[in-house]
MDAnalysis code that builds the backbone (N, CA, C; Angstrom):
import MDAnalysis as mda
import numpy as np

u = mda.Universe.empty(237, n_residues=79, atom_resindex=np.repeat(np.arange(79), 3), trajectory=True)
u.add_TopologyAttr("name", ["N", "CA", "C"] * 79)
u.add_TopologyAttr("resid", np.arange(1, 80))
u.add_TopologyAttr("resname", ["UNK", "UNK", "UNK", "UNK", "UNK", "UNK", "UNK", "UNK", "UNK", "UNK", "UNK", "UNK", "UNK", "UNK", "UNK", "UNK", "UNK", "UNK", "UNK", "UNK", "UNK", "UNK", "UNK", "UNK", "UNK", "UNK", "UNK", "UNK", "UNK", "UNK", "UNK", "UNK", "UNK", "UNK", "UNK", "UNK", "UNK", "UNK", "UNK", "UNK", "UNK", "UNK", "UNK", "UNK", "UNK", "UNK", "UNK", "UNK", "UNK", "UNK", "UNK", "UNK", "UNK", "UNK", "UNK", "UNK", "UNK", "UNK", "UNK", "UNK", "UNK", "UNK", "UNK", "UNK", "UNK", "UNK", "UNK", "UNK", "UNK", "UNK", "UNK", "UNK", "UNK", "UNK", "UNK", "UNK", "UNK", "UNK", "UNK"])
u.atoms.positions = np.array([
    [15.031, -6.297, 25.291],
    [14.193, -7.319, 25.931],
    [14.126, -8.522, 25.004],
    [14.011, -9.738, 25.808],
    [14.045, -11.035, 24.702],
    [12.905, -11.691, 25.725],
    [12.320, -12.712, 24.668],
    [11.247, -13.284, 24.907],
    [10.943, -14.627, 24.807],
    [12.036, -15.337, 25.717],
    [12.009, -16.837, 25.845],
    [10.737, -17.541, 25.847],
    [10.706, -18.577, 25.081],
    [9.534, -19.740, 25.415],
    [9.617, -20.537, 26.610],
    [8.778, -20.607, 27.921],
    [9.014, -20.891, 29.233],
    [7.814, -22.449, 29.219],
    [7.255, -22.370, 28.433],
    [6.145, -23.469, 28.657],
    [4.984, -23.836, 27.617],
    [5.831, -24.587, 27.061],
    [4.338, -25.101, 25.546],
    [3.492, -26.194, 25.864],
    [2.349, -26.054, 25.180],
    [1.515, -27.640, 25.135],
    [0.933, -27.631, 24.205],
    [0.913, -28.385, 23.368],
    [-0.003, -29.306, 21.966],
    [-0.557, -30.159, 22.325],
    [-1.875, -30.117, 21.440],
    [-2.861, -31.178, 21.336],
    [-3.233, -31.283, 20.139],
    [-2.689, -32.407, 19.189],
    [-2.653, -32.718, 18.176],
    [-4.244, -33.361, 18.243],
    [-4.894, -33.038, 17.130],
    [-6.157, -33.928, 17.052],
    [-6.759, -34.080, 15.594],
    [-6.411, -33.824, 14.602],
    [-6.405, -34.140, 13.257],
    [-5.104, -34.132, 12.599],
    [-4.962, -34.905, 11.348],
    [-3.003, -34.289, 10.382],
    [-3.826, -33.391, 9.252],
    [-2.815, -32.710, 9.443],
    [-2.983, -31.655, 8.197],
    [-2.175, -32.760, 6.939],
    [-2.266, -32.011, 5.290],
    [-1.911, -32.898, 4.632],
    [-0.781, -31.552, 3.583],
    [0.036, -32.085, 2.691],
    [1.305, -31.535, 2.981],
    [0.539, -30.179, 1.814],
    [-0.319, -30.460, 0.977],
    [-0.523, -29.374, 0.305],
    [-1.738, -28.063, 0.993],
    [-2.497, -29.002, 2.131],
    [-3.791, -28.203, 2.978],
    [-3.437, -26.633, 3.362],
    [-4.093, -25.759, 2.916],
    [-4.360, -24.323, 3.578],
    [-5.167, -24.433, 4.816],
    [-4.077, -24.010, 6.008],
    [-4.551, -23.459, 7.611],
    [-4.392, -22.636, 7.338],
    [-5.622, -22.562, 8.963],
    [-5.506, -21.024, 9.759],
    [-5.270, -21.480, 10.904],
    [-4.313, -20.461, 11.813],
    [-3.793, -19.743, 12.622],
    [-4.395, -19.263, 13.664],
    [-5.337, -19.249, 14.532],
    [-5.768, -18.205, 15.065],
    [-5.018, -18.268, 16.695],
    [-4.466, -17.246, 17.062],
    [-3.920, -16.475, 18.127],
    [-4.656, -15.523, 18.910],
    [-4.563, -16.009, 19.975],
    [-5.409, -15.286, 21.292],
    [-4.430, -15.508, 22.384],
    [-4.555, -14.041, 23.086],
    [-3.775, -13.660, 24.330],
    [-4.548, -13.953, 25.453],
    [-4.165, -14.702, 26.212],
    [-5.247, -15.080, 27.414],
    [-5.528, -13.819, 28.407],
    [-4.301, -13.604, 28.949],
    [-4.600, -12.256, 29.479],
    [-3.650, -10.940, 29.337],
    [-3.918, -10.147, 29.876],
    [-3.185, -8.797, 29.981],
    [-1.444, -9.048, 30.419],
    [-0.583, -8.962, 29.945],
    [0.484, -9.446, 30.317],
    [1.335, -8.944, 31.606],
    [1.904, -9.335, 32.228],
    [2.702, -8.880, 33.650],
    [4.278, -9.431, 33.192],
    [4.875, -9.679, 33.946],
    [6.329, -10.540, 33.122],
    [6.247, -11.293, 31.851],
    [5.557, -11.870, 31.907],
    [5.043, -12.927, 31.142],
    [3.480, -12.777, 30.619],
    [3.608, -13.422, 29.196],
    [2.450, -13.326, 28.302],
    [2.436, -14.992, 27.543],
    [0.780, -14.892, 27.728],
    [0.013, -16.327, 27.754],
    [-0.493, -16.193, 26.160],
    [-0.132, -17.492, 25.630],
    [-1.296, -17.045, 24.379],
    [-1.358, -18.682, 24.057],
    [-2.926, -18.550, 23.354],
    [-3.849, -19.846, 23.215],
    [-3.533, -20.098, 21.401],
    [-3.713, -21.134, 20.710],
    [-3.799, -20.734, 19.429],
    [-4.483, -22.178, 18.936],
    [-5.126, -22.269, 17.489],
    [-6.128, -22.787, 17.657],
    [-5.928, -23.287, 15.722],
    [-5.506, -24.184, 15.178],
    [-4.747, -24.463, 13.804],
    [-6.235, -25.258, 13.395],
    [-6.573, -24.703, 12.379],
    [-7.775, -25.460, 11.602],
    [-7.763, -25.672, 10.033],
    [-8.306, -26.360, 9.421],
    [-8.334, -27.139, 8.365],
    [-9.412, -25.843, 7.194],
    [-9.419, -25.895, 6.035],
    [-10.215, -25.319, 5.483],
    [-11.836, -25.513, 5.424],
    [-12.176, -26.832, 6.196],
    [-13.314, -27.242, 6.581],
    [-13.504, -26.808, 7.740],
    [-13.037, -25.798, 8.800],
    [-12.901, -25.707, 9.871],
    [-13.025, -26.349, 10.972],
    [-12.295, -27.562, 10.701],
    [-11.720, -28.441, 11.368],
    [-10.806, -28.361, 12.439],
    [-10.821, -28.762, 13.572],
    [-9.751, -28.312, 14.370],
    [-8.586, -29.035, 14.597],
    [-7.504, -28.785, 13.956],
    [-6.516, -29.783, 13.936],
    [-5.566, -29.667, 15.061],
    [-5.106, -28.740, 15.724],
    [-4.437, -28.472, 16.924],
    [-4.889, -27.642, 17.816],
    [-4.629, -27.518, 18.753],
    [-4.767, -26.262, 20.021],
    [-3.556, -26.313, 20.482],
    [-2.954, -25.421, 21.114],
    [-1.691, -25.293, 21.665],
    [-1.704, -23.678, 22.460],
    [-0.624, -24.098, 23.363],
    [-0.832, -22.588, 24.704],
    [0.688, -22.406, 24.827],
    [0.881, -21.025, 24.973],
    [2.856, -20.699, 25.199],
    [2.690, -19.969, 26.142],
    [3.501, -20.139, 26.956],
    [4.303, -18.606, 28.002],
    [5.607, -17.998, 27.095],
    [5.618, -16.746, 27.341],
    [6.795, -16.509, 26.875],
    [7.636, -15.483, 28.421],
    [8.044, -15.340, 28.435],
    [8.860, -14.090, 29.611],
    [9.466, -13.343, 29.636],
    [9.320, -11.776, 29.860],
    [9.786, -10.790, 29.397],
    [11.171, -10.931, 30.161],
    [12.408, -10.805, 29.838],
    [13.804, -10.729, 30.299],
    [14.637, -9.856, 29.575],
    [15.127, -9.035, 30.552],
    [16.380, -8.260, 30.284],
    [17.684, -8.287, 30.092],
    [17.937, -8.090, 28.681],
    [19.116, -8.581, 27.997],
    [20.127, -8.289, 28.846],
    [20.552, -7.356, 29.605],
    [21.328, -7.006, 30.682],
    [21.766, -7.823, 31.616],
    [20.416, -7.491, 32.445],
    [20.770, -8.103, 33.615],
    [20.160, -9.942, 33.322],
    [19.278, -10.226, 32.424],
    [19.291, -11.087, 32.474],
    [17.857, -12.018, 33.481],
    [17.332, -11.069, 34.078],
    [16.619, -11.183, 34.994],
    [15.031, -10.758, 34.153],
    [13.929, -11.267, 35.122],
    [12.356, -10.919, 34.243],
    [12.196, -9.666, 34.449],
    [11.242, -9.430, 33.672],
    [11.019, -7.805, 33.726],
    [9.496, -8.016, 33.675],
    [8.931, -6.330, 33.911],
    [7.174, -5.920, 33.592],
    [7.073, -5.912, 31.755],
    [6.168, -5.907, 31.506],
    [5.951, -6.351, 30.167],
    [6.175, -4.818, 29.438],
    [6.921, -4.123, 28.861],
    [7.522, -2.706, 28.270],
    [5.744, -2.339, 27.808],
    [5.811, -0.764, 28.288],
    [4.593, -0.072, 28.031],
    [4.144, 0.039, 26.790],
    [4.986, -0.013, 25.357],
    [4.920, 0.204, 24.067],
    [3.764, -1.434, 23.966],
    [4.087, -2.226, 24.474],
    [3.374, -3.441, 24.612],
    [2.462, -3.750, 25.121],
    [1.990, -3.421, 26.449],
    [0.723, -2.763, 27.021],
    [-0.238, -1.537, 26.025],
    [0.772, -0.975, 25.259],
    [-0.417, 0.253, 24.718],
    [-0.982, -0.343, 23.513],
    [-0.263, -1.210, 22.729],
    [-0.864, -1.969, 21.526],
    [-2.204, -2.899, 22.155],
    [-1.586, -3.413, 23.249],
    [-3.255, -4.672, 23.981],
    [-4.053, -3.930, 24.196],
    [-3.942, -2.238, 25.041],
    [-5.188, -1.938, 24.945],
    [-5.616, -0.454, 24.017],
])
């Protein structure tokens, strides 16, 4: 299974500076079906919010090439 990027968006709203320590934070919007949503949220050591940004990714089968259900090993880690 491979896991193309189908749809990004950024919202730049502060610059980070080239030596600054972020964080990361990653959140799955929902339970995944073909495709899995995730939110993420880049902040400053002042906890500042310097970006937000959202991805699709889509589960596809190296095979056929076509989308697939999201593999159960992947479902059992979400819940």
């Amino acid at each position: 299974i491979m896991l193309p990027v189908v749809s990004m968006s950024l919202n730049y709203k502060k610059s980070a500076g080239y030596d600054d320590l972020i964080n990361v934070k990653t959140q799955l919007k929902n339970t995944p079906t073909a495709k899995i949503d995730f939110e993420y949220e880049i902040t400053n050591e002042n906890h500042e919010i310097l970006t937000t940004a959202s991805t699709t990714l889509v589960f596809i089968d190296m095979k056929t090439n076509r989308p697939v259900r999201a593999p159960k090993y992947i479902l059992d880690l979400i819940n």
